[in-house]
N, CA and C atoms as an extended XYZ file, in Angstrom:
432
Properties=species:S:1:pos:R:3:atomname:S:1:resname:S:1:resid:I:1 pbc="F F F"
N        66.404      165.284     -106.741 N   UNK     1
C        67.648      164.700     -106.306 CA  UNK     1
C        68.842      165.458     -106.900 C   UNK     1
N        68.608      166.072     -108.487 N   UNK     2
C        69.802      166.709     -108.910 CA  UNK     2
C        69.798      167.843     -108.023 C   UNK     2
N        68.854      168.530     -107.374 N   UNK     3
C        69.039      169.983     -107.251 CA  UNK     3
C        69.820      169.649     -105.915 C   UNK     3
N        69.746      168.521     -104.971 N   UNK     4
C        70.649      168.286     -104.016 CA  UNK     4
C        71.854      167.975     -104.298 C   UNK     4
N        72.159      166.875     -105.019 N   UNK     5
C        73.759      166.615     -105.355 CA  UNK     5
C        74.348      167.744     -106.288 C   UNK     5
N        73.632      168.060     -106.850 N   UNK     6
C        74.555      169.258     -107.747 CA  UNK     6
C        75.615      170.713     -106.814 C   UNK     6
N        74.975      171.280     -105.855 N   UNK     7
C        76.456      171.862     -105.159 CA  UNK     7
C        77.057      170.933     -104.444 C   UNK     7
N        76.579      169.707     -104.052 N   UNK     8
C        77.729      168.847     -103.192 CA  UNK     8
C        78.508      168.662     -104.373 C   UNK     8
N        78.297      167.812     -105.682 N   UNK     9
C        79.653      167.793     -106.280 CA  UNK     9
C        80.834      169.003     -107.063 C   UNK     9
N        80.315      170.111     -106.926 N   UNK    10
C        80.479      171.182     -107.173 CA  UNK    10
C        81.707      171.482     -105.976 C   UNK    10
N        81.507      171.103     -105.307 N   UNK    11
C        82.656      171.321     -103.903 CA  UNK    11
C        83.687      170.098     -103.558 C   UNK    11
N        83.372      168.878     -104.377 N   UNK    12
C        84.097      167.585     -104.053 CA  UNK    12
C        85.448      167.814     -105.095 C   UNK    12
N        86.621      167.368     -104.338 N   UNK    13
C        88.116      167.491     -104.866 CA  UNK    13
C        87.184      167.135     -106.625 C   UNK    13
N        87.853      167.654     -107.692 N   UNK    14
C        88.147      167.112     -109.116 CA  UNK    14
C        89.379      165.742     -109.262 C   UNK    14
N        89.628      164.846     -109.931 N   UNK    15
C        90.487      163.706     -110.053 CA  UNK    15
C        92.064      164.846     -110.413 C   UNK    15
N        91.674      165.557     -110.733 N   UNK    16
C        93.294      166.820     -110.906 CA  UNK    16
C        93.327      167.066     -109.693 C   UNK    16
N        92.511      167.488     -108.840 N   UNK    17
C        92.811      168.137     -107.589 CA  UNK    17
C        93.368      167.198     -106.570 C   UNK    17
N        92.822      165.953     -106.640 N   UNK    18
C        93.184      164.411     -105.570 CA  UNK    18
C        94.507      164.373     -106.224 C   UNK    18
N        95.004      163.988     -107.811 N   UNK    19
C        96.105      163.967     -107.789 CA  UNK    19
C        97.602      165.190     -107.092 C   UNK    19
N        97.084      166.166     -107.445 N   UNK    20
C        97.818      167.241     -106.987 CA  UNK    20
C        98.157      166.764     -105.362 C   UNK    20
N        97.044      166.427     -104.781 N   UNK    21
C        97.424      166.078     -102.956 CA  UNK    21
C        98.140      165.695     -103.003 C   UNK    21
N        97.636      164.394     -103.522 N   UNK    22
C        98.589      163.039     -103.080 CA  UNK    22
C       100.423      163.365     -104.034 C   UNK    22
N       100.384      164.341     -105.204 N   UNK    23
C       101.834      164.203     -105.098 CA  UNK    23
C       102.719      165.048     -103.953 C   UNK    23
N       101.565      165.902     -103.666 N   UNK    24
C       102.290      167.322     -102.392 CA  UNK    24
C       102.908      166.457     -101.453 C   UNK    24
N       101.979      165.402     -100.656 N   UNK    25
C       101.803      164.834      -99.431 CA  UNK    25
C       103.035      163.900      -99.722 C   UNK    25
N       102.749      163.255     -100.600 N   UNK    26
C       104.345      162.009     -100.921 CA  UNK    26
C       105.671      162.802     -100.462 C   UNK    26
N       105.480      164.555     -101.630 N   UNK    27
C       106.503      165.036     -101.587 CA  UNK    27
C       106.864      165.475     -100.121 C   UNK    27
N       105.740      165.889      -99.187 N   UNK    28
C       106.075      166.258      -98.122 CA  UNK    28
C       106.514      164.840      -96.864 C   UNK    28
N       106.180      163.878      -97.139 N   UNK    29
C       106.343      162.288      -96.855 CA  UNK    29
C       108.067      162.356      -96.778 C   UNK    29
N       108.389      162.893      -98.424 N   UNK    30
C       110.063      162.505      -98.319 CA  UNK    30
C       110.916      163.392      -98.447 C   UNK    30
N       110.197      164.783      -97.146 N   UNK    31
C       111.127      165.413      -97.298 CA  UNK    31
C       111.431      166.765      -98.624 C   UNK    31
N       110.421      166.406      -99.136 N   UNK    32
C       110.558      167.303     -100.467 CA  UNK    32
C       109.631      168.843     -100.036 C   UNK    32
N       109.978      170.029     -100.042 N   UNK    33
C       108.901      170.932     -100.079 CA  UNK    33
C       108.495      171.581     -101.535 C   UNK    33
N       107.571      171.496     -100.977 N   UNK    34
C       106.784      172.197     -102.226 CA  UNK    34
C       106.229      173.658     -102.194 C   UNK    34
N       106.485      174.523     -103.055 N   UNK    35
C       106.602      176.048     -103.176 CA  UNK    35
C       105.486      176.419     -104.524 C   UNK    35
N       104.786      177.456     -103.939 N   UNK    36
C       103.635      177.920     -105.009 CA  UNK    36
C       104.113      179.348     -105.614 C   UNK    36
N       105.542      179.429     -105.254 N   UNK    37
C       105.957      180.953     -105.219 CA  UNK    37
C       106.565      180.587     -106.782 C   UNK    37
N       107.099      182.145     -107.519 N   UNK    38
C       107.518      181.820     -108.699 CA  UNK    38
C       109.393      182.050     -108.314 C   UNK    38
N       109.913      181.702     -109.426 N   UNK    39
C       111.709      181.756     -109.869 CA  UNK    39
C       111.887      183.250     -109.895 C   UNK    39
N       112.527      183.820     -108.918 N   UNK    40
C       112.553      185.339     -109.330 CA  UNK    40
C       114.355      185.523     -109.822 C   UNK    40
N       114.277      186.834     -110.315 N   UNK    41
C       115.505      187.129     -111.103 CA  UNK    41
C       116.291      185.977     -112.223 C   UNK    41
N       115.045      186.018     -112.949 N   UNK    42
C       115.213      184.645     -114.390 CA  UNK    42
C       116.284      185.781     -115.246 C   UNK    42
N       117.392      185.746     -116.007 N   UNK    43
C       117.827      186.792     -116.790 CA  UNK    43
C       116.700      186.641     -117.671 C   UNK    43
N       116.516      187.699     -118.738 N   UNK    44
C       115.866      187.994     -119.552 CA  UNK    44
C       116.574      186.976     -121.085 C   UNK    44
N       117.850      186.487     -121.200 N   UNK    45
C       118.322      185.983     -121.994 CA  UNK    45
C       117.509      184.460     -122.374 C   UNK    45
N       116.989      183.844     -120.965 N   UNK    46
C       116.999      182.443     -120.369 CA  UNK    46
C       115.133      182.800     -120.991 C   UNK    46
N       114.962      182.680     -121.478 N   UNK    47
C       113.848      182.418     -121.815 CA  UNK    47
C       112.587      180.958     -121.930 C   UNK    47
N       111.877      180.937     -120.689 N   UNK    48
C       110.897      179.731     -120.565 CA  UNK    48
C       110.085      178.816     -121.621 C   UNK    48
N       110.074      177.446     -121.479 N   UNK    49
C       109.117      177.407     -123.087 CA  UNK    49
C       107.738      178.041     -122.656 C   UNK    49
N       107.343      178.018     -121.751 N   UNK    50
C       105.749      178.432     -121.360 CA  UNK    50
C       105.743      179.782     -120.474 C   UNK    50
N       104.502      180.174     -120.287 N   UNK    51
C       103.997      181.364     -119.091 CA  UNK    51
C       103.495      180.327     -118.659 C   UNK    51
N       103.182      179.303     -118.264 N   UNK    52
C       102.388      178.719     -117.392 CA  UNK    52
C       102.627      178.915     -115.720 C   UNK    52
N       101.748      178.507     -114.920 N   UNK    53
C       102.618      179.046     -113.516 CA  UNK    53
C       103.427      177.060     -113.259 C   UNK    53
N       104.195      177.419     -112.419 N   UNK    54
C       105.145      176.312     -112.215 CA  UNK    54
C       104.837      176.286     -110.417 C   UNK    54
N       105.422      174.998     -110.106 N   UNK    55
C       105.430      174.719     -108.427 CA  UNK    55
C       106.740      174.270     -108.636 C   UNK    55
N       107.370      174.719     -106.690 N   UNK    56
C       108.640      174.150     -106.982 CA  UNK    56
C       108.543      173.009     -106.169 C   UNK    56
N       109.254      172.130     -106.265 N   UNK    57
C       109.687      170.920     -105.589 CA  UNK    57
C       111.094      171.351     -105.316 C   UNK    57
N       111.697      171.215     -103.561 N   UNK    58
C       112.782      171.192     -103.244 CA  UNK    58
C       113.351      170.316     -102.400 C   UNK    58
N       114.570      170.324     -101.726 N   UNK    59
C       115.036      170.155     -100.867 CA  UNK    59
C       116.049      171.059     -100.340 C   UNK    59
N       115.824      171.303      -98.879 N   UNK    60
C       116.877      172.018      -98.123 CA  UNK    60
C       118.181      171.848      -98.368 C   UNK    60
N       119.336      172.715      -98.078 N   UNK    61
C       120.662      172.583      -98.386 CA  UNK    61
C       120.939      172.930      -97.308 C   UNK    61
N       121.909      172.532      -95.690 N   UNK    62
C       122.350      173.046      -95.147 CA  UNK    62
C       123.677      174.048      -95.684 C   UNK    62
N       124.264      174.872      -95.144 N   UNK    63
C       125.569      175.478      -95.610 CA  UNK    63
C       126.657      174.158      -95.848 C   UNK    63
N       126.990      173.724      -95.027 N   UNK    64
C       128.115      172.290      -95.704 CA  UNK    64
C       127.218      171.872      -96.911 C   UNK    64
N       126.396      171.707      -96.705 N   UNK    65
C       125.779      170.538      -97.867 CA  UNK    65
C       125.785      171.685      -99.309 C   UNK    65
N       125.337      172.982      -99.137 N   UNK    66
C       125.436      173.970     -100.191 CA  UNK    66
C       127.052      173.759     -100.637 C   UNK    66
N       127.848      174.118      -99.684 N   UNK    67
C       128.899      173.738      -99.909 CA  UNK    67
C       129.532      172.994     -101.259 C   UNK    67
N       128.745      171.871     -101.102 N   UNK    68
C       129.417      170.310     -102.470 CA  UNK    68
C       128.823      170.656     -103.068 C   UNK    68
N       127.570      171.480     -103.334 N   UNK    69
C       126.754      171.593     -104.814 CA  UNK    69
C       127.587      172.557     -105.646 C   UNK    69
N       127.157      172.759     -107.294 N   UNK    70
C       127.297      173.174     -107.978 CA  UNK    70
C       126.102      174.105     -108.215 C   UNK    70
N       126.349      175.496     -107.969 N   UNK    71
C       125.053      176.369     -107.713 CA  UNK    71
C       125.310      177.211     -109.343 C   UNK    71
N       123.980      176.846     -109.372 N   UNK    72
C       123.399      177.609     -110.657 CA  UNK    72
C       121.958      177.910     -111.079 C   UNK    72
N       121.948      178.339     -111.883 N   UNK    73
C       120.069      178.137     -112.128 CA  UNK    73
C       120.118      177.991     -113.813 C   UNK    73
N       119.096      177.129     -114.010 N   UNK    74
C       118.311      176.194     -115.213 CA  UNK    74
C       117.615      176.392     -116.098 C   UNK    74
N       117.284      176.766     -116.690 N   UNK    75
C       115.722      176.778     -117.757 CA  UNK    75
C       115.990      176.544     -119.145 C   UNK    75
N       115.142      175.512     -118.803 N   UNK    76
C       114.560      175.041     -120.579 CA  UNK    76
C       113.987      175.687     -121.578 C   UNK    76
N       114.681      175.919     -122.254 N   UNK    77
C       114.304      177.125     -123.554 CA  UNK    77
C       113.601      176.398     -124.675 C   UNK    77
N       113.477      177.101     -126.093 N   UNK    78
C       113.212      176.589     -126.922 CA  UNK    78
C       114.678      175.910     -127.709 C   UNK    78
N       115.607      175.946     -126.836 N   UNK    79
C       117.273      175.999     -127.248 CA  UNK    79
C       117.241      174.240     -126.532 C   UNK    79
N       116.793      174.100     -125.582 N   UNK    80
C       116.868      173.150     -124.642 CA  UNK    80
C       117.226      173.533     -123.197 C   UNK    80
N       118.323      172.449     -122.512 N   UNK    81
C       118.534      173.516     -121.121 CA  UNK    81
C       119.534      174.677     -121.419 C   UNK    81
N       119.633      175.415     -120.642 N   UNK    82
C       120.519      176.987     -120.906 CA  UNK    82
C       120.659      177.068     -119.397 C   UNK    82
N       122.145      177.401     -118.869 N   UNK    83
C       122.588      177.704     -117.750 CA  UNK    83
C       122.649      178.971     -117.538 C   UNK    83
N       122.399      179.971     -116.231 N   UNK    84
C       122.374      181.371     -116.124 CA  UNK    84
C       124.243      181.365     -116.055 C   UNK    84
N       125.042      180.547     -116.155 N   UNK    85
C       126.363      180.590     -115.807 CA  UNK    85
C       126.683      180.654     -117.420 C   UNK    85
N       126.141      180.514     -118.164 N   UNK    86
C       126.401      179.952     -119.543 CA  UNK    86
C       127.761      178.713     -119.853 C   UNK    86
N       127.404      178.147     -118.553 N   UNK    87
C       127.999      176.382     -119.049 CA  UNK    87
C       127.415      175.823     -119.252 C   UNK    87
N       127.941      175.056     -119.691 N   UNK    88
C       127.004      174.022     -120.537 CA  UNK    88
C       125.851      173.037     -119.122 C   UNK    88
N       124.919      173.055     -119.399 N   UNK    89
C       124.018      172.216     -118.609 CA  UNK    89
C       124.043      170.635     -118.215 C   UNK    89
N       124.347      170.081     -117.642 N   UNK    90
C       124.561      168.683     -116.840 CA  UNK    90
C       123.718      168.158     -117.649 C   UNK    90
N       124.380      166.757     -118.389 N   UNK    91
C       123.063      166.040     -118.528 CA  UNK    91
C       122.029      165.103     -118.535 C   UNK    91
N       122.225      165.373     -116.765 N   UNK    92
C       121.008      164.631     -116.279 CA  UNK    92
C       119.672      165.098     -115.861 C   UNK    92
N       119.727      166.827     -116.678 N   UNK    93
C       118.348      167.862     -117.065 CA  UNK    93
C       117.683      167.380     -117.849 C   UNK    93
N       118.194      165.748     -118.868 N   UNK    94
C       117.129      165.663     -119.934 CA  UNK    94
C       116.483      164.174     -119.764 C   UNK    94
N       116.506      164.058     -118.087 N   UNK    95
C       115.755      162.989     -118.096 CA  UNK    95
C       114.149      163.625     -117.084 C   UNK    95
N       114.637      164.966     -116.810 N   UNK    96
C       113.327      165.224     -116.197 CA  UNK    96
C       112.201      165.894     -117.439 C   UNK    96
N       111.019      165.675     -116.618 N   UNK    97
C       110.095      165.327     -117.901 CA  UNK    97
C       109.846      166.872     -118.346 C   UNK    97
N       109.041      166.842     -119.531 N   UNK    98
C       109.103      167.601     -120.343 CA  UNK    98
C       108.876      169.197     -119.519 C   UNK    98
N       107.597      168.773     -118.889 N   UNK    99
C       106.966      170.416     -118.165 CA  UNK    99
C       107.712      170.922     -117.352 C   UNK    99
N       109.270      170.133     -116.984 N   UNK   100
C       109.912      170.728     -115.838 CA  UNK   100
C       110.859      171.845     -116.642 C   UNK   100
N       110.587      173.255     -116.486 N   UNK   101
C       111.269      174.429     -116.880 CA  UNK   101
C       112.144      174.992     -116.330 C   UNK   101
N       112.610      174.617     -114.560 N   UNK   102
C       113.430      175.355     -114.476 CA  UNK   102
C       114.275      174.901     -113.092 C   UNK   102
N       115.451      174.631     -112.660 N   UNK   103
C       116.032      174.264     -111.563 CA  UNK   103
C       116.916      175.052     -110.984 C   UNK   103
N       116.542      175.296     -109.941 N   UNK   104
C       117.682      176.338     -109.101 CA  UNK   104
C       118.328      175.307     -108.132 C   UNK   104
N       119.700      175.248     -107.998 N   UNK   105
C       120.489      175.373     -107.308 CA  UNK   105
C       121.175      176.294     -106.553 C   UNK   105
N       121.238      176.795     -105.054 N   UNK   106
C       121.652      178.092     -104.452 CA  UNK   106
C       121.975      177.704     -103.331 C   UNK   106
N       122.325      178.697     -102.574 N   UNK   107
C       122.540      177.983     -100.857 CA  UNK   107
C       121.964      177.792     -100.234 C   UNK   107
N       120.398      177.913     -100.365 N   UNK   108
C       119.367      177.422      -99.625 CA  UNK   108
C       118.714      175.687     -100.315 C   UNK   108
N       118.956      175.624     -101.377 N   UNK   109
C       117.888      174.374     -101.635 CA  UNK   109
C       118.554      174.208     -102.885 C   UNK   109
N       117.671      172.976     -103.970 N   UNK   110
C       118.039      172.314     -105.074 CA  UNK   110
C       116.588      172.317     -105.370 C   UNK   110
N       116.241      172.715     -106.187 N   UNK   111
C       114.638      172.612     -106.318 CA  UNK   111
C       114.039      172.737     -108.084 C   UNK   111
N       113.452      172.079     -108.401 N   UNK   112
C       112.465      171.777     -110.146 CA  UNK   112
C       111.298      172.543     -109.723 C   UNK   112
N       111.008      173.236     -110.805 N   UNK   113
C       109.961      174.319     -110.703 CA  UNK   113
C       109.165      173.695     -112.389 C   UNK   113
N       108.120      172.763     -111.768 N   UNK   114
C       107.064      172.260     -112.991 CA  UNK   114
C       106.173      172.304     -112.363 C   UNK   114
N       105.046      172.049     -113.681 N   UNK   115
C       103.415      171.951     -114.101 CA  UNK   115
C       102.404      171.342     -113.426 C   UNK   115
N       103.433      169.933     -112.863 N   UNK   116
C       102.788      168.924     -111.881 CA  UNK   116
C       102.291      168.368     -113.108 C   UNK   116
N       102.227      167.939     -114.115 N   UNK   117
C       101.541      166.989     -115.153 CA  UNK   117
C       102.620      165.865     -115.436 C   UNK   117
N       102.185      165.105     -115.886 N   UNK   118
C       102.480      163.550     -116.742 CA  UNK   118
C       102.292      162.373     -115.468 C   UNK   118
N       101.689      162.913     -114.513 N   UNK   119
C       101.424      161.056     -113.649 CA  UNK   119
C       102.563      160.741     -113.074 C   UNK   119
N       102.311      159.884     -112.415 N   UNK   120
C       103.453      159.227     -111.651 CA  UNK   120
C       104.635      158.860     -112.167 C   UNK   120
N       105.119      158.733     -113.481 N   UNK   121
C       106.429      158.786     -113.816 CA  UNK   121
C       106.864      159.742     -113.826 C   UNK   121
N       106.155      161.371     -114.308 N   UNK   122
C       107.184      162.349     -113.974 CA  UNK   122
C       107.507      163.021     -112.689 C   UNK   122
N       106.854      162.500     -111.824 N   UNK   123
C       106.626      162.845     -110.237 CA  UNK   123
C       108.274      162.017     -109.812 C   UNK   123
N       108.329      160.828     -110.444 N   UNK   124
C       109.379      159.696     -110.014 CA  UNK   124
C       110.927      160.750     -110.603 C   UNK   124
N       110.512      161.038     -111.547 N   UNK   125
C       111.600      161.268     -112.167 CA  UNK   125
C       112.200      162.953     -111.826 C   UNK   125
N       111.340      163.802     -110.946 N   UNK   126
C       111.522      165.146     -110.344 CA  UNK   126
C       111.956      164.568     -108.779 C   UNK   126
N       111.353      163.106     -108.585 N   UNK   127
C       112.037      162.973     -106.572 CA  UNK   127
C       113.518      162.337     -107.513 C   UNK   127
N       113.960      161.746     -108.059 N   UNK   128
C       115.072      160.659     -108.488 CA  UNK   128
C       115.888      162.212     -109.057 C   UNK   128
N       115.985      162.967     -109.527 N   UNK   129
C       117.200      164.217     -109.626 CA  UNK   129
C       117.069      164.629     -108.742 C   UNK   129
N       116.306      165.098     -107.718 N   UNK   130
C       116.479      166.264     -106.075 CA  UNK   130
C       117.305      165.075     -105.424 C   UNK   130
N       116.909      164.118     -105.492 N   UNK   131
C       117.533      162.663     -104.567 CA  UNK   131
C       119.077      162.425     -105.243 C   UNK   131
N       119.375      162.257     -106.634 N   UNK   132
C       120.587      162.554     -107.141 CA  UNK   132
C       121.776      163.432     -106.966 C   UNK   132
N       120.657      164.841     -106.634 N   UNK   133
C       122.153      165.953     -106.882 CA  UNK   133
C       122.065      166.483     -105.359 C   UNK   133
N       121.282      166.091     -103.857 N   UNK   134
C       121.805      166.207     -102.955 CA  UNK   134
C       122.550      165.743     -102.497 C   UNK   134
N       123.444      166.507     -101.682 N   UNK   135
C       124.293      165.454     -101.020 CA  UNK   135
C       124.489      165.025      -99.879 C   UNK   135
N       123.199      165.264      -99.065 N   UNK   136
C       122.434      164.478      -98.093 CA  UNK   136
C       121.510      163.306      -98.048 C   UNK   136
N       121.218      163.382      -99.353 N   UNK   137
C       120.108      162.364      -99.669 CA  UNK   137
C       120.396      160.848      -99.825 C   UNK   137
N       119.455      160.188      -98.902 N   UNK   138
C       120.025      158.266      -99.170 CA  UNK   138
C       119.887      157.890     -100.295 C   UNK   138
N       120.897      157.529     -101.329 N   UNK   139
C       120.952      156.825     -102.662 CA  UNK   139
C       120.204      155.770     -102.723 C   UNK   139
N       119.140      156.044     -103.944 N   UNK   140
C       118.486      154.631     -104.040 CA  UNK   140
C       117.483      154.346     -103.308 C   UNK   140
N       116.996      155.384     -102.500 N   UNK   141
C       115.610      155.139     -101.354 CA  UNK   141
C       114.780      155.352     -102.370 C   UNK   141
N       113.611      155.151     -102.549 N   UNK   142
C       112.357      155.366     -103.228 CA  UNK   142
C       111.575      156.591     -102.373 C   UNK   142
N       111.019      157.884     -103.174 N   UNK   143
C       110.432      158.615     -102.633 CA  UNK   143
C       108.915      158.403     -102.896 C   UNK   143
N       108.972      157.637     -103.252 N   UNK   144
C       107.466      157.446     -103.277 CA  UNK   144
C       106.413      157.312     -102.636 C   UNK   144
């Protein structure tokens, strides 16, 4: 019997892998895309706490909507957040959870580039800032 079930479970999602879906699918549910690509042109100053690889979570910016944002890019150092503008960082960067390293703002999107770890509160707390700092987004909807 083992020598049968042993490659079937060998091929069945892992409880990491089911979670990973189900946050993609939510994210893709509300609108959020999700990117396997990395942050290119990080300055060399802005230094990451990790090499780990990161996913991004975004949302689209039309041009008006780029427009009202405040475009910059993010990363959490061993300093804390650090702006590529060198202003001082907004701070509503220190309610997203720990693994989130890095946020671009640009004229295409608003997007957190993390680990995908800590469970459903830090999932809540990466849709509740993209949902915050667009300015398309319905205040107060639940992306969940």
């Amino acid at each position: 019997m083992a020598a049968v079930l042993g490659p079937l479970m060998a091929v069945l999602p892992s409880k990491r892998q089911k979670q990973l879906a189900d946050f993609r699918e939510r994210a893709r549910c509300a609108g959020v895309r999700v990117t396997l690509k990395s942050v290119a042109n990080i300055p060399p100053r802005l230094q990451r706490l990790s090499d780990e690889p990161l996913v991004g979570y975004g949302m689209h910016l039309t041009p008006a909507q780029a427009a009202l944002v405040k475009r910059d890019l993010y990363v959490r150092s061993r300093h804390g957040w650090e702006a590529e503008s060198a202003n001082p960082p907004p701070t509503e960067l220190d309610v997203l959870p720990e693994n989130a390293e890095i946020v671009v703002v640009n004229w295409e999107e608003i997007a957190i580039y993390w680990n995908e770890k800590g469970g459903d509160e830090a999932l809540q707390k990466v849709f509740a800032l993209l949902q915050s700092w667009h300015p398309g987004a319905v205040k107060n909807q639940s992306l969940s």
